[in-house]
Every structure is written in C-alpha cells, then in structure tokens.
C-alpha positions in Angstrom: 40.5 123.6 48.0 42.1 120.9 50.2 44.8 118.7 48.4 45.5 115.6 49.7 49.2 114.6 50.9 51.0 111.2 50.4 51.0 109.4 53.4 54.3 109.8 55.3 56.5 106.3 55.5 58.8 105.8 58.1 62.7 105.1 58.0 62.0 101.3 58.3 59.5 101.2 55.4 61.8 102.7 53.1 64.6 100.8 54.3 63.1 97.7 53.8 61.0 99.0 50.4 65.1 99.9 49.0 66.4 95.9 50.4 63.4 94.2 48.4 64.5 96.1 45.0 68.3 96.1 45.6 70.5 95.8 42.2 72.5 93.1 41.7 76.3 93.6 43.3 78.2 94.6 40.2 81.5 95.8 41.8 83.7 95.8 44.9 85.6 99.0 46.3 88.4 99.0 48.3 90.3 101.4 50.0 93.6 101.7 48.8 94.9 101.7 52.5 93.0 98.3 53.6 94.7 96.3 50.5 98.2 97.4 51.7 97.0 95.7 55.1 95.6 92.7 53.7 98.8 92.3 52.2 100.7 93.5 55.0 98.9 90.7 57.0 99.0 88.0 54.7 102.4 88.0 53.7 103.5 88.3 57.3 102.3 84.7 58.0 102.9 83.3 55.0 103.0 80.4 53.9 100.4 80.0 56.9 96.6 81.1 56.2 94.9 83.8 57.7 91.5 85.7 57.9 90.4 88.8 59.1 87.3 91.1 58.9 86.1 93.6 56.0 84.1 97.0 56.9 82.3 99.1 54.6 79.0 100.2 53.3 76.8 98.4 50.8 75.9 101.5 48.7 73.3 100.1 45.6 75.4 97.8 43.4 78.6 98.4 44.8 80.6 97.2 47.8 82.6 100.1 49.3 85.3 98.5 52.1 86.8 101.2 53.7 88.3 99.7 56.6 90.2 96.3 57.9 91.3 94.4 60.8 93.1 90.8 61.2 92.0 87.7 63.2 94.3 86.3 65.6 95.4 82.5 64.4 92.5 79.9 65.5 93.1 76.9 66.7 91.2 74.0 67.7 89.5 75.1 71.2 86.6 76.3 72.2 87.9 78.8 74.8 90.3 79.9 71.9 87.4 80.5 69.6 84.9 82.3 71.9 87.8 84.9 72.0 88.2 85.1 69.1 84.8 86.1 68.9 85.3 88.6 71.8 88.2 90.2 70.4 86.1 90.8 67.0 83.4 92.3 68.8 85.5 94.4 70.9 87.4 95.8 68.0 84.3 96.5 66.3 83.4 98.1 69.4 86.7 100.5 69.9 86.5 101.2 65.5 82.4 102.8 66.5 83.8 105.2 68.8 86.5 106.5 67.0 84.0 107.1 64.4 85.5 104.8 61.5 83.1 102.3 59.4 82.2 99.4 61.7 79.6 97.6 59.4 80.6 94.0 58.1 80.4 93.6 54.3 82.7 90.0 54.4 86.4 89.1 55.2 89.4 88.6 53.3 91.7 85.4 53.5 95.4 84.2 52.2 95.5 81.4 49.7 98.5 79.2 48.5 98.4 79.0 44.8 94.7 79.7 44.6 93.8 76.4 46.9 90.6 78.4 48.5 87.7 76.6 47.0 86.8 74.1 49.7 83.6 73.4 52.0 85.0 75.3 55.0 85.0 78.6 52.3 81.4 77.7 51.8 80.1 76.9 55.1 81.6 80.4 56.2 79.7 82.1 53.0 76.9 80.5 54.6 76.8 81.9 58.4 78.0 85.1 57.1 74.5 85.4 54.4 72.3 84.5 57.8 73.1 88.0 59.4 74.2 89.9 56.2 72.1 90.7 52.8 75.7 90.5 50.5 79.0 89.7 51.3 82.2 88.9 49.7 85.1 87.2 50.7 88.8 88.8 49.7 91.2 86.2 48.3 94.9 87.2 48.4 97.6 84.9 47.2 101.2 86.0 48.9 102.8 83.7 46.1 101.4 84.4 43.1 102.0 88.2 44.2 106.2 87.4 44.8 105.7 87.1 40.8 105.0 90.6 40.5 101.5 89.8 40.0 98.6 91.5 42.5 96.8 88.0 43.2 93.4 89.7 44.8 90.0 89.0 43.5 86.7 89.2 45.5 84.1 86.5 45.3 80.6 85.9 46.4 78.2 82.5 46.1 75.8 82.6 43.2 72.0 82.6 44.4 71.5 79.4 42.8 73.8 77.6 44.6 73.3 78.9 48.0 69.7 77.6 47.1 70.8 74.4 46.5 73.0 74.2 49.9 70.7 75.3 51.7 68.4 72.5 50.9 71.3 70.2 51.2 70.1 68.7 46.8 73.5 67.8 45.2 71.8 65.1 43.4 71.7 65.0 39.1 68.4 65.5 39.3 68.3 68.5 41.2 71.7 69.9 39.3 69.6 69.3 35.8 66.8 71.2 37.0 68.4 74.0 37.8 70.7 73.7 35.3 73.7 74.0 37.6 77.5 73.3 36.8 81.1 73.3 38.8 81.3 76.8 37.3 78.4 78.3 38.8 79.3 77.7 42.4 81.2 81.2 43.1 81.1 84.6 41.3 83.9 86.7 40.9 83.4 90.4 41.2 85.4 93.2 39.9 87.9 95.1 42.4 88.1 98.7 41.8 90.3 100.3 44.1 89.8 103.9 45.1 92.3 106.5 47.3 90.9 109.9 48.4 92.8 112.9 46.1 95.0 113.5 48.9 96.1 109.9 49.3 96.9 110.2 45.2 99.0 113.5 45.9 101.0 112.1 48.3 101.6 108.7 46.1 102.6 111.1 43.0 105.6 112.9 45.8 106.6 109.6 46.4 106.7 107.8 42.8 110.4 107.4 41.6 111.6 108.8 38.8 112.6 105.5 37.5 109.9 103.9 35.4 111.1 100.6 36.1 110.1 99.3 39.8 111.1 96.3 41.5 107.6 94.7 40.2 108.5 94.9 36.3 112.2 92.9 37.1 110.5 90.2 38.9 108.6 89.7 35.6 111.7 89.2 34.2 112.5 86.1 36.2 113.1 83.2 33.8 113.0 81.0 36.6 109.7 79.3 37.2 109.9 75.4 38.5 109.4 75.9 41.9 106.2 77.8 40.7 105.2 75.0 38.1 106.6 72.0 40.6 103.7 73.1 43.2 101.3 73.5 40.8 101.8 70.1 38.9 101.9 68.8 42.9 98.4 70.4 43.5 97.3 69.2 40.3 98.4 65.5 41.1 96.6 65.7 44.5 93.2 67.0 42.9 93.4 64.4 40.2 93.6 61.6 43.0 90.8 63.0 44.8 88.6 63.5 41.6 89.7 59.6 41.1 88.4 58.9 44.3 85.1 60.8 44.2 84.9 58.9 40.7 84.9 55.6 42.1 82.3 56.3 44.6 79.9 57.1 42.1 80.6 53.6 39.8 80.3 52.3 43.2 76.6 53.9 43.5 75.4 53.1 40.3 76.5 49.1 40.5 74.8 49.0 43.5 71.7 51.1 41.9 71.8 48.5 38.6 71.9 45.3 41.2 69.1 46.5 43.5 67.0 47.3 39.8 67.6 43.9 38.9 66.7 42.4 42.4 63.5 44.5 42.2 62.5 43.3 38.5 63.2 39.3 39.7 61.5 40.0 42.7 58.3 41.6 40.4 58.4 38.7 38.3 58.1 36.6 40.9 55.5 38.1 42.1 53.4 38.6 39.1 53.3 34.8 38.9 52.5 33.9 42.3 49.6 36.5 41.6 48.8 34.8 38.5 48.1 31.4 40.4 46.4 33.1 43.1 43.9 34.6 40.5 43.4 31.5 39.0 43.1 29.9 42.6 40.5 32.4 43.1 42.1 34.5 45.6 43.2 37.9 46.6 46.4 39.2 44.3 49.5 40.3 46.5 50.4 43.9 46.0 53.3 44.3 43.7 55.6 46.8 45.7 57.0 45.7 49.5 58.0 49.1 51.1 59.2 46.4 53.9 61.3 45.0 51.5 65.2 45.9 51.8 65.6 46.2 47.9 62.7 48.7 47.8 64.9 51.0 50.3 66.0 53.8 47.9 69.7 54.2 48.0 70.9 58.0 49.1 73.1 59.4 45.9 76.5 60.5 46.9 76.5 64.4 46.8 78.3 66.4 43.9 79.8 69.3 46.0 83.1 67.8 46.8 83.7 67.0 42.8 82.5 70.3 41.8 85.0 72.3 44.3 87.8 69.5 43.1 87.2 69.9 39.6 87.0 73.6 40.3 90.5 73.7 41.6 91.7 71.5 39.0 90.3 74.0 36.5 92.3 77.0 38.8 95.7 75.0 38.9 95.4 74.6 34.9 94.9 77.4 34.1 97.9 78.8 36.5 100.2 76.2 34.9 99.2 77.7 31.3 99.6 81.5 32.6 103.0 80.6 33.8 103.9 78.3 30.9 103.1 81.0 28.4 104.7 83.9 30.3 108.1 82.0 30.8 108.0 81.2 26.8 107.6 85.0 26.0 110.6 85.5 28.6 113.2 82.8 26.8 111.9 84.0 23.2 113.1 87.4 24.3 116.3 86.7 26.0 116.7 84.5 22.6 116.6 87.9 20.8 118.6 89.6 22.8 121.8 87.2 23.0 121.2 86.5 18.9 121.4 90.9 18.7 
C-alpha cells in the first residue's frame, strides 16, 4: 500500500516560515574577547565618541556577538564617508575569508555620562532595521567605568515606536492611541557574557591571589564632584532644553485657542448673514471656507525631541542618585572606622 510523503520544502521556505514566527529577543551574548575591545577602543579616544560594527548570529531569542571591529573617526565629508563605507565592507570582506563571523547583528558606541539618547541614535536604529530583522546597539561609558563600574548595556527600539517613526505621528493623538510614553522609546536587553572553557582556564592561571583588585579600591574613592559637577551640568542643559521645547507647545496651543475663536466669530457671522439670506429668500452660504486662512489646520510640534530630553533627564537623575547614595555608604563607613 502506497503512503503518501509530505511535500519537500526548500531552504528558503523554511527560512522564511522560522523569520515569520521568530521569539521575541530576550538576551544579548557577547564574547568575552569583543567587550575587552569595545573597551579597548572606547577608552582609547576618550572623552571623544566612537562607533564601530558588531558580528554575530541571531540564534532564536538570543543575540550571540562573537566578533568586533572599530570605525575610523567620521567627519563631515562625503569622500570621508564613502570610505568609511569601503573600509567596512572590505573588513567584512578580509573577516569571510579567514572564516570568522561576518554577519551584522548592530554596533556598539562610547557615551559620556549616558548622553546617547538623541535622534542621530535613532535615525541609525532606523537604516540599520531596513537591511536587518533585529539589531542592537552597545553602549559603553569610559567614565562611569573609571568608577569601577562596567557601564555596558545593549538596547534595541521598541516595535511601537519604530511604528510611530516610521510614519513620522508624534502628535497626542497618535501617542494616546497607542498608548505610548518617553519610556517606551528604547528597550534595554540583558548582556550575558560568555568565554569558551579554555578562555575561562586561562583567566583562572591568571587571577591573583589577592581578592582585592584594582576595581574594588576605586569603589572606595570618597571623592565624587567632578562626577556629580558633570552630571548636575548635564542636567542643567536638559532642563533648558525641556524649557524650550515647553514653550513651543504654549506657543502652539495660543495660537490653536486664537484660530478657534477666529473660526467661531467667523461662524457666527456667518450664521447671520445666512439668516437674512433665508429670509431674503436666497441661497444660504456654506458654513466652512477651506480658502479661508483660519480653516488651515495648524501642524502640532512633534514630541520626539521632549521624549529623548526628558529621557536623559530621567538617565542623569538617576546617576546623581546612584552616586549620591554610594558616596553616603562610603563617608558612613570611613565614619566607623576613624570612631573604632
């Protein structure tokens, strides 16, 4: 008896059958090796901001980036740029033939004091979605790290923002509807960082048999106003420009509540010449003038640049309360000590 066999489905099919169901990213990867040269590159050019490429696979819900490589600085020029864009491809190029992981899964970037969340972060997010399914973006701060603090976290653009942007709808009504806040613009995904078990042998030889490291007394600094002067600086700047996109609004909504009024004496009027032309016996005038300069809707200022403000306001708060409540632990103990 002949039994009938599943149709056969080609590479592509299952490929694209696996994209259309694919979980939700739930964690990123990393190498231990490509941290050490994100670091390596970042703190080099510190206090100056750099970028460079990420490599990995996209394995289900996680993001495994097993390999690295540095932009050169960009400036301003067109020639500059399209070798820049050369020099990726071609390193891309050399990393396939030595047989190392030459897919992009994002890049990573240096940050002063967590000052990343700006347009030019999002407009990047947005190229890099056009050619790639999910991507993250590796943010490394070389001063927060000088604390003895690994500043690296790995972020990605919600779905319902990138919606949003993509349709170019900041308006309230559009942010009500999708019931979308200054908190939902990026996602922060948890780092996991992995080391083959000969990489972790080799760390183990080389571990001192001190359990005190370099990183544990520069959490004992009870020095922290240069940290907390740059922060209240940031904080002053972001308040000024949240005052600023402030007063564009008011500025909005006067001229919203004058053309409203315009438009109701205008109606009125209307309504009474039509009135006398009823009673005239003649045609009534319609009661809306899209010719009219005061029917023109006025275009709402969009809400990105407050939201990314009052995102980094939120960001330098919360640094100046981390480092406010780590330098009272530090006096309270040296308290105790000199009092013993």
């Amino acid at each position: 008896m002949a039994t009938a066999t599943a149709p056969s489905r080609s590479f592509l099919q299952v490929a694209a059958t696996e994209e259309a169901v694919a979980p939700p990213l739930r964690v990123v990867q990393i190498e231990g090796l490509v941290i050490l040269k994100i670091i390596k590159h970042c703190t080099e050019f510190s206090p100056a901001l750099v970028t460079g490429q990420l490599l990995g696979l996209d394995v289900g819900s996680v993001l495994e980036v097993t390999n690295c490589f540095p932009f050169p600085i960009r400036e301003e020029d067109e020639e500059i740029e399209a070798e820049g864009a050369n020099y990726q491809l071609e390193m891309m190029r050399c990393l396939r033939e030595v047989n190392v992981d030459n897919n992009t899964v994002g890049w990573y970037q240096s940050t002063l004091l967590g000052s990343f969340q700006t347009v030019e972060l999002i407009e990047t997010f947005m190229n890099y979605q056009e050619n790639i399914r999910r991507c993250v973006c590796i943010i490394y701060d070389p001063s927060k790290s000088n604390q003895g603090v690994l500043a690296l976290k790995a972020l990605k653009l919600s779905d319902s923002f990138m919606e949003l942007y993509r349709n170019n709808d900041f308006n309230g009504e559009k942010l009500r509807e999708k019931n979308l806040t200054w908190v939902d613009i990026f996602e922060e995904i948890p780092i996991k960082v992995s080391n083959s078990a000969l990489v972790s042998a080799f760390m183990t030889e080389l571990e001192a048999d001190s359990p005190v490291t370099q990183s544990d007394y520069d959490r004992l600094q009870l020095s922290t106003i240069p940290v907390m002067e740059r922060n209240m600086e940031f904080l002053i700047e972001c308040m000024d420009d949240l005052s600023m996109e402030q007063q564009k609004f008011q500025f909005y909504y006067r001229n919203l509540s004058r053309q409203q009024a315009q438009q109701q004496t205008w109606l009125q009027k209307r309504r009474a010449e039509n009135m006398a032309r009823k009673a005239a016996g003649e045609d009534p005038l319609p009661e809306e003038d899209p010719s009219n300069p005061i029917f023109k809707p006025l275009p709402e200022p969009s809400r990105l640049d407050s939201f990314l403000i009052t995102n980094q306001v939120s960001n330098y708060c919360n640094q100046i309360n981390s480092v406010a409540g780590q330098s009272f632990s530090r006096l309270y103990l040296m308290k105790a000590l000199h009092e013993n």
